[in-house]
C-alpha positions in Angstrom: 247.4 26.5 32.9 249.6 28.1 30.8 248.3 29.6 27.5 250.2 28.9 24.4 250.0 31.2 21.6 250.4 30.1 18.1 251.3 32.9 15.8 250.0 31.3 12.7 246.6 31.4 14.3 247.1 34.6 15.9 247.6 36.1 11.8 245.5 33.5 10.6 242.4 37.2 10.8 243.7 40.4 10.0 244.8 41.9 12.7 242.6 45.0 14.8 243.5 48.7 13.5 245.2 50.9 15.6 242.1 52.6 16.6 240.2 49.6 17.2 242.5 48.1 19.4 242.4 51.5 21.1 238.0 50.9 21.5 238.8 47.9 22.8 240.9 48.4 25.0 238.7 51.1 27.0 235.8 48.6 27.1 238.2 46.1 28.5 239.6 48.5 31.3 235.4 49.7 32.1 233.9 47.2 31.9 236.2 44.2 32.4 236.6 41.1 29.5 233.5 39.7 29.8 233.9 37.2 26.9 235.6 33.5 27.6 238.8 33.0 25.2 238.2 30.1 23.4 241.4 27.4 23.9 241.9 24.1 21.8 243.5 22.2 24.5 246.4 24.9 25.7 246.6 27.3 22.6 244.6 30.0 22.2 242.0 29.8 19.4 240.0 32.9 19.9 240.6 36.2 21.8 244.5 37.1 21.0 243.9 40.7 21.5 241.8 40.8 24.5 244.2 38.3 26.0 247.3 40.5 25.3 245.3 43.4 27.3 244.3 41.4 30.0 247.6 40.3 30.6 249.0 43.7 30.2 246.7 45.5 32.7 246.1 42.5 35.2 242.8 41.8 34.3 241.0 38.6 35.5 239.5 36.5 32.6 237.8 33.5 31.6 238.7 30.4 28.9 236.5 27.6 27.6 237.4 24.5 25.4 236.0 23.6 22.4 236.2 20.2 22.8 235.1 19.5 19.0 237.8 20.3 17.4 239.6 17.9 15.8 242.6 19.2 13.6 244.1 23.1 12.9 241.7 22.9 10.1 238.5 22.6 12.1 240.2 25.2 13.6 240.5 27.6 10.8 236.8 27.0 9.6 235.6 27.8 13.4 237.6 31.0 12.8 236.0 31.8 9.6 232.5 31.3 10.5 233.2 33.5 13.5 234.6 36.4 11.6 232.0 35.9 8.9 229.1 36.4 11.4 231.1 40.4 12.4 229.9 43.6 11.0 233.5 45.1 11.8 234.6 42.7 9.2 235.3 44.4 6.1 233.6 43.2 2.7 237.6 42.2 1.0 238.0 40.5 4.5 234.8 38.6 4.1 235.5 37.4 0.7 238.8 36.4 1.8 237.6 34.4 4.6 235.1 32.6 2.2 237.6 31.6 -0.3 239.5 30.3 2.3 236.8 28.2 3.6 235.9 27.2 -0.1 239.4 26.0 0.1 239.9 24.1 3.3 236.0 22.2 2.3 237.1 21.1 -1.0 239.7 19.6 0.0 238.4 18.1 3.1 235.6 16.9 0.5 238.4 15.4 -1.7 240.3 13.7 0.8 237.3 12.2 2.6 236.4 11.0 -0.6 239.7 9.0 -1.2 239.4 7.6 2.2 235.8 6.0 1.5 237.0 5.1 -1.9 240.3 3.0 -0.4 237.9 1.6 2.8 235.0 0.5 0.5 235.7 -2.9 -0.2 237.2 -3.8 3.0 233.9 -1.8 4.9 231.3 -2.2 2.4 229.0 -3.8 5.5 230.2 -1.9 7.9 229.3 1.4 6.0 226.2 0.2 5.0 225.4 -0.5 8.6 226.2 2.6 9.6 224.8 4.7 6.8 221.5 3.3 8.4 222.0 2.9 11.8 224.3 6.3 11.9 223.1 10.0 11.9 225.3 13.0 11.0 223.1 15.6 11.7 225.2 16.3 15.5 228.7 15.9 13.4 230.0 19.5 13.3 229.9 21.2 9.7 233.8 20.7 9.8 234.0 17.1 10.5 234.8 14.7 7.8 231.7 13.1 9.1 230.0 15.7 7.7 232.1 16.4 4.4 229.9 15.0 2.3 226.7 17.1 3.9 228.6 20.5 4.2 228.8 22.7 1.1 231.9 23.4 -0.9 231.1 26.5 -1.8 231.7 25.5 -5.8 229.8 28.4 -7.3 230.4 32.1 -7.4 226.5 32.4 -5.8 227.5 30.2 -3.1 230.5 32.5 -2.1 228.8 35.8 -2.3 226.1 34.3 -0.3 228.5 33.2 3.0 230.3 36.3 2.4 227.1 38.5 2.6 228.5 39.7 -0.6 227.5 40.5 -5.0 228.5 38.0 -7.4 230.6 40.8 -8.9 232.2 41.5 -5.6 233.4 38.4 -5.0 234.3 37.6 -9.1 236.7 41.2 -8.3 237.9 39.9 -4.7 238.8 36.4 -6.3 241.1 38.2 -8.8 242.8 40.0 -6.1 243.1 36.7 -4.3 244.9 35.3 -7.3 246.7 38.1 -9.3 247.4 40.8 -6.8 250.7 41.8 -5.7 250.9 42.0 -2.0 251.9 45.6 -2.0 248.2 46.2 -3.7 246.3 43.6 -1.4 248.3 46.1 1.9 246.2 48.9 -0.2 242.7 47.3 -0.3 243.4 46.1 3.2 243.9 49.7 4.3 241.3 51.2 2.5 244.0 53.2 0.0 242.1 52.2 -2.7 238.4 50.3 -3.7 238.1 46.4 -4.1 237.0 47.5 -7.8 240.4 49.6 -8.3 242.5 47.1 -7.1 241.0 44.1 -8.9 241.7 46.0 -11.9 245.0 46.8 -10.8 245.6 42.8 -10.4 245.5 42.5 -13.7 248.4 44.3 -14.5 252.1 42.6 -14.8 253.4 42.1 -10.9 256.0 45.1 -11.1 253.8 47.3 -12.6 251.4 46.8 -9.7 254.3 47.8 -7.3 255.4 50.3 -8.8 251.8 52.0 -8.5 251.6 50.8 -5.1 254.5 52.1 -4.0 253.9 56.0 -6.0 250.6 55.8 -3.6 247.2 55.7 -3.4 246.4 58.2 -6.0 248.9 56.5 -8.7 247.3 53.5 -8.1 243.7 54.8 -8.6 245.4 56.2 -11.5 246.2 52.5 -12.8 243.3 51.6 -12.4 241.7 54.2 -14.5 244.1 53.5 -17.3 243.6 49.7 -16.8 239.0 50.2 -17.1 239.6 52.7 -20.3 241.9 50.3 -22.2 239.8 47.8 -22.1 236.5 49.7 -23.1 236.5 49.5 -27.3 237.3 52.7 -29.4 233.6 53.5 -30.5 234.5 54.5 -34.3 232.4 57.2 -36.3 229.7 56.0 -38.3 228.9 58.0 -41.3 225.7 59.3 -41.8 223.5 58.0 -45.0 220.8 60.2 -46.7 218.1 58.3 -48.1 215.5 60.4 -50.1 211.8 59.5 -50.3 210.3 60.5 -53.1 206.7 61.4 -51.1 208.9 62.5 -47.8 208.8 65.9 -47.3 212.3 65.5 -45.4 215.3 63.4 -45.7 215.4 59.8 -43.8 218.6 59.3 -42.0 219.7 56.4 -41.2 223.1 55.4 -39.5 225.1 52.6 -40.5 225.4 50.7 -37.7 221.2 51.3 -37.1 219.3 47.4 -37.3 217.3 47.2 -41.0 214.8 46.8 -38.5 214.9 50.0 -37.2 216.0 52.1 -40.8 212.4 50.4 -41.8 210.4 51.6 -39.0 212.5 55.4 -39.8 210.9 54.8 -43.1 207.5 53.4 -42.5 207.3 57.2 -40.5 208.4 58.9 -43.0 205.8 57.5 -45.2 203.1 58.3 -42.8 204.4 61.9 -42.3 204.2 61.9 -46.6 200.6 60.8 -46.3 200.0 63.1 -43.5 200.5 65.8 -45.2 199.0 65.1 -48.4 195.4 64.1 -46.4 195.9 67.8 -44.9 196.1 69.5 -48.3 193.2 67.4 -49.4 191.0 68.8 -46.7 192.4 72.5 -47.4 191.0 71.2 -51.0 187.6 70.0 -50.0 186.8 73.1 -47.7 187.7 75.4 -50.5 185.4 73.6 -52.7 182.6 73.7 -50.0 183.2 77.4 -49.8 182.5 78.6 -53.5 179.3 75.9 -52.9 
């Protein structure tokens, strides 16, 4: 059987580094490709690089169908999972992957939804029949069988969770989904520059963002720098009030911007240090007294 390789699944994962293509490679040629490429009838779902070695240095290998899939977007969610499940998946890659899979649920969800909706009056016994004869639990998590069981991944917790990932980290990769130029998402990609730069570089106007990208790695950090001190607010001097206590031995100070909570605890110890000192002079009194006794 001939394999048929279909490019938009082949970039559908970001591609292996030089290097890593280079690792695998040598395992391939030592020890032989001793994973089966997965096929969806003829194309090639998983295992594009390991293919493209094996057929460049005659090495034998094996393929196996997965005979569940029913459209490219069961496909796609296959993908993810798979990729998800990888430590040499990078933490931008993983939140990528998730908001993609967010993506492709919803609006599975959605249309799955409209479908029930139009068929209810017409299959309104049949359903119910099925509802309680039926069970969903072997329907795989990308089936519109199972839309309504499978999470949409609706919250940020939800994301960060299936991307092994913070909240914060996937709040900063979902701005670089949205906002970034593609110049600056190359950068993250590469490890140029932090997910945390470059989501703060996505919030700059789109030639902006090129133009950093373009000066480099170091100009963009630089952007980024500029964009986290802009934001932070200009902490303005607060003058310093003197408020004398008559019994204080030492001026209260108390800044302006200070709670009246706090300037009245400042006081109350003021007061206390007052009486303090006047108890100690008492007992200075008292022993002198004693003394001429």
């Amino acid at each position: 059987m001939d394999i048929v390789i279909n490019e938009s699944l082949k970039a559908y994962i970001d591609p292996l580094t030089p290097e890593e293509h280079e690792a695998l490679e040598a395992s391939l040629l030592a020890e032989g490709c001793r994973d089966a490429l997965i096929l969806w009838g003829d194309v090639l779902v998983d295992g594009h690089n390991r293919y493209g070695i094996c057929k460049q240095h005659g090495l034998p290998f094996q393929t196996v169908q997965n005979k569940r899939f029913k459209t490219l977007d069961d496909v796609h969610l296959w993908m993810i999972d798979q990729h998800l499940g990888r430590r040499s998946v990078s933490d931008f890659q993983r939140g990528v992957l998730a908001l993609r899979k967010r993506e492709i649920l919803a609006e599975r969800r959605a249309r799955a939804e409209a479908e029930r909706a139009a068929q209810a009056e017409a299959e309104e016994a049949a359903a119910a029949s099925a509802q309680a004869a039926g069970d969903a639990g072997d329907a795989p998590p990308w089936s519109d069988d199972a839309a309504f069981k499978a999470p949409v991944l609706d919250s940020r917790q939800a994301l960060a969770k299936a991307a092994r990932l913070s909240n914060s980290q996937v709040g900063m990769i979902e701005t670089i989904h949205k906002q970034a130029a593609p110049e600056v998402v190359a950068a993250v990609k590469s490890g140029a520059i932090s997910i945390n730069a470059a989501a703060a570089v996505a919030t700059l106007p789109e030639e902006e963002q090129r133009a950093a990208a373009l000066a480099g790695g170091a100009e963009l950090k630089q952007a980024a720098k500029r964009v986290r001190e802009s934001k932070r607010k200009p902490r303005e001097a607060k003058p310093e009030v003197e408020i004398e206590e008559e019994a204080a031995p030492a001026k209260f100070v108390a800044n302006a911007d200070e709670s009246e909570e706090l300037q009245a605890l400042r006081q109350r110890v003021a007061e206390l240090t007052a009486e303090n000192e006047a108890l100690k002079l008492e007992v200075v009194g008292l022993r002198v007294a004693l003394g001429r006794d």
